[in-house]
C-alpha positions in Angstrom: -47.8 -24.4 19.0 -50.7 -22.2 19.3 -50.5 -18.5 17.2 -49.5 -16.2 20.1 -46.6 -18.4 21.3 -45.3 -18.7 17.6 -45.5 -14.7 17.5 -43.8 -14.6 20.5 -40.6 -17.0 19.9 -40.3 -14.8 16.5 -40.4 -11.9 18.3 -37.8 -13.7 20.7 -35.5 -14.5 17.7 -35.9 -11.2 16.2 -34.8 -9.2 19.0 -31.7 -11.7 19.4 -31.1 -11.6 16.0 -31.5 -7.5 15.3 -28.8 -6.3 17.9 -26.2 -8.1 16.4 -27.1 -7.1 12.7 -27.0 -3.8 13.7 -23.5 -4.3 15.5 -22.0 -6.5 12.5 -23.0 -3.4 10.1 -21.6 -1.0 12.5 -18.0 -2.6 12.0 -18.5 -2.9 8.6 -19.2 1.0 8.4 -16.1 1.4 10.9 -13.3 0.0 8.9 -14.1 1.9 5.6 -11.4 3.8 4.8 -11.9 7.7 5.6 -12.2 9.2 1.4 -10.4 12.2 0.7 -10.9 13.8 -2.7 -9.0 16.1 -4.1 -7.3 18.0 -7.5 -4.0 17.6 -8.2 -3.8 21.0 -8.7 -2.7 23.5 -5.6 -2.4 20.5 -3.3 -0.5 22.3 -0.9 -3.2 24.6 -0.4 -5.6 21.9 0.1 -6.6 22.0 3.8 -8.1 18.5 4.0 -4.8 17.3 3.1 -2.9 19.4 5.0 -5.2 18.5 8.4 -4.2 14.6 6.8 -0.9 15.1 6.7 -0.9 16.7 10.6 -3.2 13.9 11.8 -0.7 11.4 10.2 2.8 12.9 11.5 1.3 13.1 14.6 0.4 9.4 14.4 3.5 8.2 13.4 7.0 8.6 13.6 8.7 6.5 10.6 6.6 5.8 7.1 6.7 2.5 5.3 5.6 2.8 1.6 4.7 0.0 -1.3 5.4 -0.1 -4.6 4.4 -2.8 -7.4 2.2 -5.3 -6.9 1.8 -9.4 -6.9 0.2 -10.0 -11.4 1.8 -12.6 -13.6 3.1 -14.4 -10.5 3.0 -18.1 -10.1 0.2 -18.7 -7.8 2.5 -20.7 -4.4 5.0 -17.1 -5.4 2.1 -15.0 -4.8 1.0 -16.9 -1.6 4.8 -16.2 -0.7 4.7 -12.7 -1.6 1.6 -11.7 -0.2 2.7 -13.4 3.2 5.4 -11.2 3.4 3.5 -8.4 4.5 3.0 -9.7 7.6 6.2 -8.4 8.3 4.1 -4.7 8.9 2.0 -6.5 12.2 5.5 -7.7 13.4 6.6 -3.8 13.1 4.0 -1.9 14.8 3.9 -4.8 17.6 7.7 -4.1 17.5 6.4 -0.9 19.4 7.4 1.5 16.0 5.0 3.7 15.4 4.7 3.7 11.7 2.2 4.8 9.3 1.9 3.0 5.5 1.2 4.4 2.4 0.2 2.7 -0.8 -2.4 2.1 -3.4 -5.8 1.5 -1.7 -7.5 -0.8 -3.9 -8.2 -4.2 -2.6 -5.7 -5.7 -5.0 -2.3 -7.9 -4.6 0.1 -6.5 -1.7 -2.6 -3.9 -1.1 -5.2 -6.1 0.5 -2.1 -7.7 2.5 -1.2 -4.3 3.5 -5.0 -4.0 4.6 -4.6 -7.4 6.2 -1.7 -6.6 8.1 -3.2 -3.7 9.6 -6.0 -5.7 10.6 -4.0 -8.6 11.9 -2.5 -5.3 14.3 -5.3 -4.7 16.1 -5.3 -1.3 13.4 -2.0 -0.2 15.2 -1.0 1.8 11.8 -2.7 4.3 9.5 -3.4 3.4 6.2 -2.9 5.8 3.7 -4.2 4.7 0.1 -3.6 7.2 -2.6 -4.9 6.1 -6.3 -7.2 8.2 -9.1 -11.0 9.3 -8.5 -11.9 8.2 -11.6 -11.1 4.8 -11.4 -11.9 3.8 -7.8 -15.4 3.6 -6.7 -17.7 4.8 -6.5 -16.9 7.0 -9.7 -15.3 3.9 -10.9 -14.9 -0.1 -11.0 -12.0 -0.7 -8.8 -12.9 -1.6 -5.2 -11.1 -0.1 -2.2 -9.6 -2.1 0.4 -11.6 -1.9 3.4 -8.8 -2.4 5.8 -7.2 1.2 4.8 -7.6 4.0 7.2 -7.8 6.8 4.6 -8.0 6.8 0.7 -7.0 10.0 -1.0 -8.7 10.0 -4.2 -6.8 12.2 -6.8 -8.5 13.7 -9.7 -6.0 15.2 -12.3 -8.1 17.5 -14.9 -5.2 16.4 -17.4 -5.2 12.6 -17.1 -6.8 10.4 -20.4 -10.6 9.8 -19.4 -10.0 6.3 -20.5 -7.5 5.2 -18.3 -5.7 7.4 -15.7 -4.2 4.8 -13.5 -1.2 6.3 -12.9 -2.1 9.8 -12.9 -2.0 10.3 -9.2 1.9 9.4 -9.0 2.9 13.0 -8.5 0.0 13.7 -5.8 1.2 10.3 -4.2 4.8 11.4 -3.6 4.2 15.1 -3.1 1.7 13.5 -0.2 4.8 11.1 0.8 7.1 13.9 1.1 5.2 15.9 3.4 4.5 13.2 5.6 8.2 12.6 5.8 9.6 15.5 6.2 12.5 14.8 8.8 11.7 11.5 9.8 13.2 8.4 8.3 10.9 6.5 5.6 11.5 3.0 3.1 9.9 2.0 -0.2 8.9 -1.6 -0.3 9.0 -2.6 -4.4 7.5 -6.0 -5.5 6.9 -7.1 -8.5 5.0 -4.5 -10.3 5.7 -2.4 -14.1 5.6 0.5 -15.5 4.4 2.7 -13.1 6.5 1.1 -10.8 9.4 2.2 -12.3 8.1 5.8 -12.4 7.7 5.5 -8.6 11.3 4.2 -8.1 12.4 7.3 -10.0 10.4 9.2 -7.4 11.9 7.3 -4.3 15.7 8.0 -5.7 15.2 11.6 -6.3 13.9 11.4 -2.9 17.2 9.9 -1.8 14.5 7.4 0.0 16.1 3.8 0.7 14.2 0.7 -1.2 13.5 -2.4 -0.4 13.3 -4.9 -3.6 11.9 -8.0 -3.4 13.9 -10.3 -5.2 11.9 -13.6 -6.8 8.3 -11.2 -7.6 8.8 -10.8 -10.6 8.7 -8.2 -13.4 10.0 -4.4 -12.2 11.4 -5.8 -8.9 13.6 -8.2 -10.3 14.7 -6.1 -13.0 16.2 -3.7 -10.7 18.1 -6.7 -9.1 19.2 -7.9 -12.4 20.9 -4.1 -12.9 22.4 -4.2 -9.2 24.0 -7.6 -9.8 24.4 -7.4 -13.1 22.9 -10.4 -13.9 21.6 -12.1 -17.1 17.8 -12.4 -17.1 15.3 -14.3 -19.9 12.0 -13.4 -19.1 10.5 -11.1 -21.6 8.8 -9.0 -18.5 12.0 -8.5 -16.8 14.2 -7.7 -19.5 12.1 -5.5 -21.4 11.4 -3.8 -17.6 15.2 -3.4 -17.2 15.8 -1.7 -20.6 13.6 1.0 -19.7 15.1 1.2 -15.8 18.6 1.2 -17.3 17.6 3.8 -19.9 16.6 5.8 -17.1 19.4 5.3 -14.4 17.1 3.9 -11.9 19.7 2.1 -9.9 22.2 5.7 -10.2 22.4 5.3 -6.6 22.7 1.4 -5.4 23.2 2.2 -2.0 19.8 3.3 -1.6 18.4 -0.4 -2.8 18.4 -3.2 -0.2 17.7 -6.9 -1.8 15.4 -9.4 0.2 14.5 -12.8 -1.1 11.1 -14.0 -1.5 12.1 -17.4 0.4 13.1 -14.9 3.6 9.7 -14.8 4.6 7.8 -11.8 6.9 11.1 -11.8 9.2 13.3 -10.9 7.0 11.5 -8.2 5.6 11.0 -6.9 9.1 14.5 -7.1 9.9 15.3 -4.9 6.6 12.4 -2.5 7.4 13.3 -1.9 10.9 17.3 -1.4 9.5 16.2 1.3 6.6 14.2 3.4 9.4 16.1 2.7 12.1 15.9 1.0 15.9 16.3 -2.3 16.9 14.1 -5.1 18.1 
């Protein structure tokens, strides 16, 4: 092939080649979450989370949030667990509009969460809430792409070390706006500590709870209190003395229990009875 000709099936290549670079970066740019950061302090005079909060309400008419996560799990429970979340496609293609609100780090049922919403055609907003100085870029964690909006909370008061954790409060003074007057369900798997804080949140909230029974760790511990049941499993128990300690399960008709086996149906099924409608 003489020079010219070679120049020109490069040139040939390149402009096949550039268009759809360009348009495979363009998505890429697209389904980053929208960041929001903010202090903990004076929230409610925050306008960029007030203009959220209307943008969101006016998005959605029934909130889904998750609590926990998927660690310490045998691997083919995980798979299970982490399928489950289908059951937020099967919701919004139910025809509910619903908005989620979680984590946002692409971690455990948080990057199913993100998956789900991408499996939806992006039917549901996103709502990840977790602290600015842990998520990047200020820190190491990575944010799930799939999110539609992170809120990134920096609390002046939180260790520098570690602050997971520290954007609990923001989280469910965030949660309680968006649900004011509209029906809303906590989704607990697995998940420790903190998880336990945020179950404290929900039931002051009077918020109904979905646990997932067979995840593990904080989940099943609260089953274990519900039904009374004997547990061995150093996690668990040592998870249940500090829920029992703090009268997490007080109010047992707010807690629904769903088995790991029931699959993404079933947890559709008790979604779509804790905020209401049929299918």
């Amino acid at each position: 092939m003489n020079p010219h000709a070679a120049k020109g099936v490069v040139l040939s290549a390149l402009l096949i080649v550039l268009p759809s670079l360009w348009s495979t970066q363009a998505q890429d740019r697209a389904v980053r979450p929208r960041v929001i950061e903010v202090s903990s302090v004076a929230l409610e005079k925050n306008a960029r989370v007030l203009s959220l909060i209307a943008e969101i309400r006016g998005q959605a008419d029934a909130f889904v949030f998750l609590s926990g996560g998927a660690s310490r799990m045998r691997e083919d429970h995980q798979r299970a667990l982490l399928a489950m979340f289908e059951a937020l496609t099967l919701v919004a293609k139910d025809g509910r509009r619903i908005a989620v609100g979680d984590g946002g780090t692409q971690a455990g049922i948080m990057e199913a969460a993100g998956r789900a919403r991408r499996a939806s055609g992006n039917a549901f907003a996103l709502i990840g809430v977790a602290p600015a100085r842990e998520i990047q870029p200020r820190g190491t964690t990575p944010l799930d792409p799939n999110h539609s909006h992170v809120v990134a909370v920096d609390d002046p008061s939180a260790p520098a070390h570690d602050s997971w954790g520290s954007e609990t409060g923001a989280m469910y003074w965030l949660f309680a706006k968006l649900t004011e007057g509209r029906p809303s369900v906590t989704i607990v798997a697995n998940g420790g500590g903190i998880t336990l804080k945020e179950v404290e949140s929900n039931v002051r909230a009077g918020r109904r709870m979905i646990l997932i029974e067979g995840s593990g760790r904080a989940a099943d511990a609260l089953v274990s209190l519900l039904r009374r049941a004997k547990v061995t499993d150093a996690d668990v128990v040592s998870l249940r003395d500090s829920a029992e300690k703090a009268t997490l399960t007080r109010r047992p008709e707010l807690f629904t229990i769903v088995s790991l086996q029931g699959g993404a149906s079933s947890l559709r099924d008790a979604i779509t009875a804790a905020i209401g409608g049929t299918r």
